[in-house]
C-alpha positions as CSV (number, residue, x, y, z in Angstrom):
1,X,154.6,99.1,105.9
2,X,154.5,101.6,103.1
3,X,150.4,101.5,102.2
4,X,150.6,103.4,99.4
5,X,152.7,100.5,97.5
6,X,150.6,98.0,99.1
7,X,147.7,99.7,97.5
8,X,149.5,99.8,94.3
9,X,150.4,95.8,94.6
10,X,146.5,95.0,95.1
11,X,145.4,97.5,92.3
12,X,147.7,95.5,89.8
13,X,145.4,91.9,90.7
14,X,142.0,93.8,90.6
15,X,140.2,93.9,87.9
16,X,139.5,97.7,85.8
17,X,136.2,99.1,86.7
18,X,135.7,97.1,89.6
19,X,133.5,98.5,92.6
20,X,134.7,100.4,95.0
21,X,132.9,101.5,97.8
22,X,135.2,105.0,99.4
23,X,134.3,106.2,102.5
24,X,134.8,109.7,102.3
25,X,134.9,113.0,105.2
26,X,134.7,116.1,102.8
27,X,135.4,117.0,99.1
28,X,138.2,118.6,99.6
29,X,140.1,115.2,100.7
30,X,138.4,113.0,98.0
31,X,139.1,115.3,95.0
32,X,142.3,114.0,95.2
33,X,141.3,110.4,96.4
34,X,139.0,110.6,92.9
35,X,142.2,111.7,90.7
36,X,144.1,108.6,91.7
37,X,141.4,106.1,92.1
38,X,139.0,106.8,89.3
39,X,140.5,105.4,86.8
40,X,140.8,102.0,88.0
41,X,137.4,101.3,89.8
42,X,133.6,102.5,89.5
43,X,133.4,104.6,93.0
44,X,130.6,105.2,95.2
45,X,130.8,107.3,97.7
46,X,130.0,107.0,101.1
47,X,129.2,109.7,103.3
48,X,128.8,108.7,106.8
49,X,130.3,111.5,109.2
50,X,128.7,111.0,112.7
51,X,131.7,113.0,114.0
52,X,130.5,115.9,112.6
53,X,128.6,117.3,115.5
54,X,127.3,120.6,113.8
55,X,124.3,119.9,111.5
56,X,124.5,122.3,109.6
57,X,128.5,121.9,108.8
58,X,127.6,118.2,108.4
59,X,124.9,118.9,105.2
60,X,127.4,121.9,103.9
61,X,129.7,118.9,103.5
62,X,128.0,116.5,102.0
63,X,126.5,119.2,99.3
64,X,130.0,120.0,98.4
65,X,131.1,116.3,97.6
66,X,127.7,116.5,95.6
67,X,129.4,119.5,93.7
68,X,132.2,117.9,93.0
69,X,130.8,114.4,91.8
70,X,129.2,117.0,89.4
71,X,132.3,118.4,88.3
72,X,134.9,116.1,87.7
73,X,136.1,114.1,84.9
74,X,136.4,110.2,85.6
75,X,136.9,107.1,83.3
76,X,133.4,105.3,84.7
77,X,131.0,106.8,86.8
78,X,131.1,107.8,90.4
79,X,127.9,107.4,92.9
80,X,126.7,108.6,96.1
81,X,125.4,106.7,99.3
82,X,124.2,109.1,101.9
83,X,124.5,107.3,105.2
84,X,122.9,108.0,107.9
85,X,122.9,111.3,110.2
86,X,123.7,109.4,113.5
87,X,126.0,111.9,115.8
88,X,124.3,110.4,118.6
89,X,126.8,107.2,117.9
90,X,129.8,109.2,117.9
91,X,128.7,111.0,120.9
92,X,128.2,107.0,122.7
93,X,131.3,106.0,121.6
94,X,133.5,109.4,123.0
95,X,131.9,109.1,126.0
96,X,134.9,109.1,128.5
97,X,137.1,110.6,126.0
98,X,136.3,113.6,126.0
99,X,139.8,115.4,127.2
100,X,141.7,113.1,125.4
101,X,144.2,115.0,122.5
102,X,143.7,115.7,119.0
103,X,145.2,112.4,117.2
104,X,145.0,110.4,120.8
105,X,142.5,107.3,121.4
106,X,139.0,109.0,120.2
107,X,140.3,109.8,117.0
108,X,141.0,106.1,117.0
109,X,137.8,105.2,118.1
110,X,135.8,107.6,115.4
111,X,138.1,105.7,112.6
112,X,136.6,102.5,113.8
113,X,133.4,103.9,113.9
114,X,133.6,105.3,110.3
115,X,135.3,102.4,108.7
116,X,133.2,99.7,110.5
117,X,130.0,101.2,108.6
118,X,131.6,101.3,105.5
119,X,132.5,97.8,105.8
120,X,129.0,96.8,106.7
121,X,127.7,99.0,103.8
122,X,130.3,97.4,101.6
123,X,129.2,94.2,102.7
124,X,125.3,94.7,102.4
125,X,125.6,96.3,98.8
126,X,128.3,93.5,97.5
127,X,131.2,95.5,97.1
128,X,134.3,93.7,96.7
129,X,136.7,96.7,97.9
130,X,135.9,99.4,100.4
131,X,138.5,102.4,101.0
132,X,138.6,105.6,103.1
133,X,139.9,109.4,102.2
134,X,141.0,109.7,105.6
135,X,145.0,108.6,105.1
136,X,145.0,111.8,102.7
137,X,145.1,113.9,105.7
138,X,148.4,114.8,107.5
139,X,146.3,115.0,110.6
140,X,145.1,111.6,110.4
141,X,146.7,108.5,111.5
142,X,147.1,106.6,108.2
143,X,148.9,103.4,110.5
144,X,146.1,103.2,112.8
145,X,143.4,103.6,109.7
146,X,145.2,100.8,107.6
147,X,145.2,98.6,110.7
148,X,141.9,99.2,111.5
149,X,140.5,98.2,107.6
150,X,142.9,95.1,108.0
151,X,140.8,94.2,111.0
152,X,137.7,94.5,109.4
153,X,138.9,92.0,106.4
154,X,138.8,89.2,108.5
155,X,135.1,90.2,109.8
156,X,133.4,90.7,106.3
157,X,133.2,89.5,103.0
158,X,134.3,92.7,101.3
159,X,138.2,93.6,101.0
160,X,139.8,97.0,102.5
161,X,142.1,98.3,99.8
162,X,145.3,100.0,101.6
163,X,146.1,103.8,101.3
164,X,148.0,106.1,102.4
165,X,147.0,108.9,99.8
166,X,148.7,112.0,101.6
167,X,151.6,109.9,99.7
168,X,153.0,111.4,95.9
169,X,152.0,114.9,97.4
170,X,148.1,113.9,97.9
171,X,147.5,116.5,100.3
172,X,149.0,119.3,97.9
173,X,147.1,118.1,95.1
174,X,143.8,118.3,96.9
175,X,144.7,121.9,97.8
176,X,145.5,122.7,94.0
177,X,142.1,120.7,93.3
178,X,139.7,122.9,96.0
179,X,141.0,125.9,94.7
180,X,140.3,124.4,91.0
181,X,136.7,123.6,91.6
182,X,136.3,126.2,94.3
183,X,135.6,123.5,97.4
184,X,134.6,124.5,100.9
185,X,137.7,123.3,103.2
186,X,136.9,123.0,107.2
187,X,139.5,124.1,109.4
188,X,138.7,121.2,111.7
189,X,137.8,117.6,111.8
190,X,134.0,117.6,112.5
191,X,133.8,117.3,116.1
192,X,133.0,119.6,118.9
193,X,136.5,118.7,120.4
194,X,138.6,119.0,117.4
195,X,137.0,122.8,117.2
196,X,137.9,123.8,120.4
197,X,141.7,122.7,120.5
């Protein structure tokens, strides 16, 4: 399935300005994720990164996609919804796969971990749409994140909107962006395992 159209498709029936909530791993990734999407919906952004393992990485983050909210231009206003700190989560839910690869089955996991809050977020706050930054990533799986969100659809009221935003050069474009606005960009995912491969 190409997601990128099938984001496109459901854009075209939503309504301008509607809520979106966007779950969101760094500001480098939603710089671009904001170019595209902020003209169609209001965004809040949802920072919940229990992969990130380092505390100190994980709070440089989140004041960077601060920064950025600050500095961009958008058509209706974009929020911010701290989640929680919770690396003890990710650490529960890696437990056992710990040697497996880069892109292998706790990557999948710590999408489903990720998304699953947003969902519940989306849910508890009444958003009609939630979304992720993560397909802007080549390193990410954007088939296993759009399957994931599909799964989640049938669990709660709120709808996943599809993506695959590394799509129409997304990736260059947030590179062009953090050198724009001068963004921090990580050299790894978050986790202690993703740093040492």
């Amino acid at each position: 399935m190409n997601y990128d159209l099938e984001m496109e498709k459901q854009i075209e029936k939503i309504p301008e300005g509607s809520p979106l909530l966007l779950h969101a791993c760094c500001a480098p990734c939603s710089s671009a994720v904001l170019e595209r999407l902020s003209n169609y919906f209001e965004i809040s952004i949802f920072y919940y990164n229990p992969n990130i393992t380092d505390e100190d990485e994980y709070y440089k983050r989140i004041e960077e996609v601060k920064r950025l909210i600050n500095s961009v231009s958008s058509k209706y206003p974009i929020h911010l919804i701290e989640g929680n700190y919770e690396p003890e989560k990710f650490f529960k839910m890696a437990k056992g796969l710990e040697e497996e690869p880069e892109r292998g089955r706790r990557c999948y996991k710590c999408y489903e971990l990720r998304l699953e809050e947003t969902a519940k977020i989306a849910d508890e706050l009444h958003f009609p749409y939630f979304c992720t930054t993560l397909t802007l990533s080549p390193h990410k799986n954007a088939f296993w994140i759009n399957e994931i969100g599909e799964k989640l659809n049938s669990q709660y009221e709120s709808h996943y909107l599809y993506s695959d935003f590394k799509k129409k050069n997304g990736y260059k474009r947030s590179i062009e962006l953090s050198k724009q606005y001068q963004l921090y960009r990580q050299d790894y995912c978050g986790c202690v395992y993703s740093k040492r491969s």
